[in-house]
N, C-alpha and C positions, 0 to 999 in steps of 0.2 A: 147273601149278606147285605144287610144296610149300609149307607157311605157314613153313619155313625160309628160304625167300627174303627175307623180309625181315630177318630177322637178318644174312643174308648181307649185306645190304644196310647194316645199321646198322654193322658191324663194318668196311666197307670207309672209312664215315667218318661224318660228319655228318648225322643223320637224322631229321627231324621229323615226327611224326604228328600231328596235330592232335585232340585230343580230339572236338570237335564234327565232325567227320567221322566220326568210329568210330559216332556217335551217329545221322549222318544215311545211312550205307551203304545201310542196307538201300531206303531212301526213294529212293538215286539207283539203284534198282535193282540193284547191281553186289555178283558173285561175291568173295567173299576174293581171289578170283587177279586179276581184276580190278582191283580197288580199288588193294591193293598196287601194282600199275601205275601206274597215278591218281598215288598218293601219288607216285611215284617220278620224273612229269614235273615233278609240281608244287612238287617239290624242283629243279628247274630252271628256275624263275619261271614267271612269266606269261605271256612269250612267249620262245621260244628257237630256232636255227637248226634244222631238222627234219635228221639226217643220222642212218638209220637204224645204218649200219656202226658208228656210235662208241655211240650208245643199244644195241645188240647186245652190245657189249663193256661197257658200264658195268653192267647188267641181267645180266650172265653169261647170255644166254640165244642164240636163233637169230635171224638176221635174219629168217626167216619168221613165228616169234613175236611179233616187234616191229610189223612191219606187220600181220599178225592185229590186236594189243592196238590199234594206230592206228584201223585200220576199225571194231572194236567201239567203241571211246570216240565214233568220228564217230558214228555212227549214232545215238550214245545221246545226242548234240548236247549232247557234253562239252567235245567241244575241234575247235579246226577248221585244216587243213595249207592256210597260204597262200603267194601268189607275189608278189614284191616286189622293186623293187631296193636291194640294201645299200648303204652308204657311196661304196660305190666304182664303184655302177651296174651291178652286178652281177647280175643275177637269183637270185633263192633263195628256197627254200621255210624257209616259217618257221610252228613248231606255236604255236598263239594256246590260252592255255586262261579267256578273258573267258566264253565263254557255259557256262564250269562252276562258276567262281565267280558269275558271275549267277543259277543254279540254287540254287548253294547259300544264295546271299541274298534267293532268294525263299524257300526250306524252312524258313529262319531264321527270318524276317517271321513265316511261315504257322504257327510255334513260339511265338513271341513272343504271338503273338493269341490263341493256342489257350489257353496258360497264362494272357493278363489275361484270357478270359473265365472259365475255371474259376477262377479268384480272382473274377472277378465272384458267379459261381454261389454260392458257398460264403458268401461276403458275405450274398447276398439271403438264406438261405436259413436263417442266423446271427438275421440280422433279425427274417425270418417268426416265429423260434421262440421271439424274443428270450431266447437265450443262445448261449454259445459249443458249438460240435459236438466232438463227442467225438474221440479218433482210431479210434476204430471206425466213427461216422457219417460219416468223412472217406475212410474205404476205400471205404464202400458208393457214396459219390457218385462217386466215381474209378473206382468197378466199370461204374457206368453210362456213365460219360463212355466208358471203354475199349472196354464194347461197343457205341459208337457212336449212345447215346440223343441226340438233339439236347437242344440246349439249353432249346431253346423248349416241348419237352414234358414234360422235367424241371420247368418254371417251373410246364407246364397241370395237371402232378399235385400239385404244391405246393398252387397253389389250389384244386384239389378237395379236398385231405386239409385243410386251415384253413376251406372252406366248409363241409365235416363236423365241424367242430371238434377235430381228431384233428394232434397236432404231433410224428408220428412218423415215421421213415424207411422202418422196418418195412413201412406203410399205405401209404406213399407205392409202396416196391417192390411191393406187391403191384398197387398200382394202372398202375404199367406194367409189370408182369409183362402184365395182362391186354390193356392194349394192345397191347405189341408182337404176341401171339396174335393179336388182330386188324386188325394190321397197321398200326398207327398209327405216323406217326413225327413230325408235327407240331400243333401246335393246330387249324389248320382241321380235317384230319383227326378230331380227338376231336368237336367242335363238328359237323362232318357224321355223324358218329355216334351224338350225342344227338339231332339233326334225325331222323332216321331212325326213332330209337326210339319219339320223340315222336307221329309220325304213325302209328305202330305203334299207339299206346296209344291213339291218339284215336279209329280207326278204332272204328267199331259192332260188338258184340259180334254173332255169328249164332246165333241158336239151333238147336237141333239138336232133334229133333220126333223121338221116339221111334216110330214107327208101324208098326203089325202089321199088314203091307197081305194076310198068311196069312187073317187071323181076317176081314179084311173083307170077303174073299172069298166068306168059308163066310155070313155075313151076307146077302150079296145074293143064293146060292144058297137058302138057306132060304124067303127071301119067295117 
């Protein structure tokens, strides 16, 4: 499908995209062509009669298309075609789309937390310095969060760069630059790291004994 289909679609009438979707796409997995599908059920509520012939004709598309889009949205436990009887005792299939908005209310949740903790972050770290961050300091911590520094290790280089007495972002990056290199992604991690180094250090030095075992040869030959 072309990304003109959904203008096709707008112009035919009523058409709502919902912003925080555009937003969370790529997270439910799903193609441009896809999506627009999605959108398109879900402009027909929550739950609606499943009759592929009339969604062919509203979609301007093929009825093979349509059941393709149905089996693809199942699988991806978007939405699910059930049996029921109607009003009238009727039996009929009817598309339920609860376990897409349940998805999407959990992506939400799992958004909501993600952001009070990097508000938490930014907080402590305001504290530590005791002043306000720059927006330049504000990018660098967002560099990290993006490429997935956790939280908890961000906090473990804070306190190493304030145990050094050093209240820089700069110091702080470098200090997990070298981490990540060594593959650290949490506090234990560093903490087993300085364990290691520790026993490193503590170990006895070996001396290394120069020895001309040539000459002591020629020594014992002489006698």
């Amino acid at each position: 499908m072309k990304n003109n289909q959904l203008l096709n679609l707008i112009k035919q009438g009523y058409f709502v995209v919902p912003l925080y979707l555009l937003a969370l796409r790529e997270k439910l997995s799903l193609s441009m062509e896809h999506f627009i599908f999605l959108l398109f059920l879900m402009n027909k509520g929550e739950r609606f009669v499943f009759d592929p012939k009339e969604l062919a004709k509203e979609y301007s598309c093929t009825l093979e298309k349509v059941m393709e889009e149905i089996s693809y949205l199942s699988d991806k436990n978007l939405l699910r075609v059930e049996v029921s009887k109607n009003d009238k005792g009727v039996m009929e299939e009817n598309v339920t789309l609860e376990d897409c908005y349940a998805k999407i209310n959990h992506l939400l949740l799992e958004d909501f937390q993600q952001e009070k903790e990097n508000t938490d972050l930014f907080a402590v770290i305001e504290k530590e310095f005791g002043r306000p961050l720059s927006p330049m300091e504000y990018e660098i911590i967002k560099a990290w969060i993006d490429n997935h520094m956790s939280e908890e290790l961000i906090l473990a280089a804070l306190k190493e760069a304030t145990y050094n007495g050093v209240s820089n972002l700069r110091y702080i990056d470098k200090i997990l630059y070298e981490w990540s290199k060594k593959g650290y992604q949490n506090a234990s991690d560093v903490n087993e790291g300085k364990k290691q180094w520790k026993e490193r250090e503590s170990q006895p030095k070996v001396e290394v004994f120069d020895y001309n075992w040539f000459d002591d040869d020629d020594d014992e030959s002489e006698g």
